[in-house]
C-alpha positions, -999 to 999 in steps of 0.1 A, spaced: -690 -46 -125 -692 -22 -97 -682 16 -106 -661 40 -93 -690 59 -73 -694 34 -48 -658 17 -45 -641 55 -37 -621 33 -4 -612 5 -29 -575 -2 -45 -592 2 -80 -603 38 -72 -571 48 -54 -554 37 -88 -578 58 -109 -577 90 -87 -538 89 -88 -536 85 -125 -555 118 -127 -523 135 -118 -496 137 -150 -474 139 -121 -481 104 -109 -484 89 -137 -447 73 -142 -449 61 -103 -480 40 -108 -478 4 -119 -501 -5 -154 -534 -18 -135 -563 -29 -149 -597 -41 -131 -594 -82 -138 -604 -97 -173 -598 -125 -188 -584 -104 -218 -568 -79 -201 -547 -109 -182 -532 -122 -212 -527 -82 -224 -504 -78 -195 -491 -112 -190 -479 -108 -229 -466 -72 -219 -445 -81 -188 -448 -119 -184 -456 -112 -144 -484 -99 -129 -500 -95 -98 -534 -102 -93 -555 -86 -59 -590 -81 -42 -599 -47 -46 -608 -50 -12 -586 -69 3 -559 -57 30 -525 -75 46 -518 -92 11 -546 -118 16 -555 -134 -17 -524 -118 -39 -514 -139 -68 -484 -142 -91 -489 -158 -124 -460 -158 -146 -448 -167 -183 -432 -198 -179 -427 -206 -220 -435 -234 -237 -476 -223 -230 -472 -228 -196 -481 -207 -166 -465 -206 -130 -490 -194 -100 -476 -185 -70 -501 -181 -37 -491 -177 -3 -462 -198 -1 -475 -221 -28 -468 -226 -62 -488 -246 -92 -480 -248 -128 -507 -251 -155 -504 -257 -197 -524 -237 -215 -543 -204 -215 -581 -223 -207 -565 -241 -177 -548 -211 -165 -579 -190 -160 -600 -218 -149 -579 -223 -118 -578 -187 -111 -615 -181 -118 -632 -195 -88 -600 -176 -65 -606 -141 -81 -638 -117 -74 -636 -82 -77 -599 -82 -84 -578 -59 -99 -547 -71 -123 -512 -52 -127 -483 -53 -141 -456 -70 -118 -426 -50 -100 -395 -66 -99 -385 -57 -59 -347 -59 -52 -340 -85 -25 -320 -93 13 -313 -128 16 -333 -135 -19 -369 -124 -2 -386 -95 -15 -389 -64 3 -414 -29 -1 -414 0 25 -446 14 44 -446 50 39 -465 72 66 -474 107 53 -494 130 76 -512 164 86 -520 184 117 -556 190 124 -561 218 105 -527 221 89 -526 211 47 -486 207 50 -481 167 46 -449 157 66 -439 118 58 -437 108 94 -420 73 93 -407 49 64 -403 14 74 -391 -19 52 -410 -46 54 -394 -79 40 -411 -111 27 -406 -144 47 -389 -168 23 -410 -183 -4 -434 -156 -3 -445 -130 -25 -462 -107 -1 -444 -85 23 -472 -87 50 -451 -97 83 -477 -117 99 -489 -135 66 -455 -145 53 -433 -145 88 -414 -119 75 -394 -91 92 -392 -50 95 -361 -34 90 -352 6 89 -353 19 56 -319 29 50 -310 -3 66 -327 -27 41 -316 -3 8 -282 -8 16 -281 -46 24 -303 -53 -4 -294 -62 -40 -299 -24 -55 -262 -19 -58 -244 16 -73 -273 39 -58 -274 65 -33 -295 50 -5 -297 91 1 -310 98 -27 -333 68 -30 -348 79 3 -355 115 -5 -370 104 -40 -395 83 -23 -405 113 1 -408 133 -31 -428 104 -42 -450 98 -9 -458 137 -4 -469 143 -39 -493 111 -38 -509 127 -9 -512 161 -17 -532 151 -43 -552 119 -25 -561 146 -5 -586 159 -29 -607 125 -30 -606 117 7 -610 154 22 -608 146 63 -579 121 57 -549 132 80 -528 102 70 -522 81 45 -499 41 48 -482 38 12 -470 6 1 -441 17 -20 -414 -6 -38 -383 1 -53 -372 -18 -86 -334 -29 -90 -325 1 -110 -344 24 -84 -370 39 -98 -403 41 -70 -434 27 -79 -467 33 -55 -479 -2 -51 -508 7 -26 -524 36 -7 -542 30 25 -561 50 39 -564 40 77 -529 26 74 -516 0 103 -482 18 119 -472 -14 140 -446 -18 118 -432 10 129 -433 -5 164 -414 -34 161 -384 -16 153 -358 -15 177 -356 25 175 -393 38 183 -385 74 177 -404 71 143 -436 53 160 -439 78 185 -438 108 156 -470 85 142 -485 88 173 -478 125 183 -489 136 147 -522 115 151 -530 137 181 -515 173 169 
């Protein structure tokens, strides 16, 4: 098992280093490096997880297994889905497709059009400067049948932020006051990231939203990709990216 000294770019330290801060804490889903017993812990906990390579990046190699009842298992891949019966058969098949994976507990995104979406957070700094501004929030929403949110892997689509709360399926919330909580969110995570990666001047966060609202930090990149924030039809927020990453 590799340790935290030597993995300080991978999702498995990010996930330790933000559970450092009390403050974090409730944002952060339950995550655990994979084992075989620590599957069945969570799996019996919330009867979804995720599975995903440490280092992986663009949702390659994310996995879905599910409580199905009756001892069977559902895993969903890509835009694939198998079923297995039986604990031994489940972790056989996902044995040879996991190395250096990390396991956690699976969020229940709200939905536009029944696919999944998560939002791309961009936080930043001047050179010099140790005020974090969150420069550009973006939606990014699943392609249908797929679990991951990665617009080229699933042929999904970007959306503003505001845009894709309000046609989604949270209903009864402030899209206001969602959108400031996730800057509350996004600010604090990097403030203290900060700490751990010292030169950083932005960080990409993958946060999701569940259907009663509450934020939950799914990923924190370090050299985060801001084409996203490109493809949207107003570019004011791209070209803030860009005139931060030269200030």
């Amino acid at each position: 098992m590799f340790t935290l000294g030597n993995i300080s770019k991978h999702k498995w330290a990010k996930y330790q280093y933000m559970m450092n801060n009390e403050a974090l804490i409730p944002y952060v889903p339950e995550t655990y490096l994979m084992d075989k017993g620590d599957l069945w812990l969570l799996l019996d906990k919330y009867e979804h997880v995720i599975l995903k390579p440490s280092k992986g990046s663009r949702g390659r190699g994310v996995i879905l297994v599910s409580t199905e009842g009756n001892n069977q298992y559902k895993i969903h891949s890509e835009d694939n889905i198998v079923t297995k019966k039986g604990k031994e058969k489940t972790y056989k098949y996902l044995k040879d497709k996991i190395d250096n994976y990390i396991i956690q507990q699976s969020i229940f995104r709200p939905t536009i059009n029944q696919c999944p979406f998560d939002l791309r957070v961009i936080t930043q700094r001047k050179k010099g400067s140790n005020k974090w501004v969150v420069t550009g929030k973006v939606a990014k929403v699943a392609g249908e049948g797929f679990i991951v949110s990665n617009i080229t892997r699933s042929k999904g689509q970007v959306l503003p932020a505001s845009s894709a709360i309000q046609m989604s399926t949270i209903k009864n919330l402030s899209y206001k006051s969602l959108l400031r909580k996730i800057d509350r969110v996004a600010l604090t995570t990097a403030h203290h990231l900060v700490k751990y990666y010292k030169k950083n001047r932005i960080f990409g966060l993958d946060i999701a939203l569940d259907q009663e609202g509450h934020v939950w930090i799914l990923e924190a990149n370090l050299k985060p990709f801001t084409s996203h924030f490109k493809m949207l039809e107003d570019k004011r927020m791209y070209r803030r990216i860009k005139r931060y990453a030269r200030s």
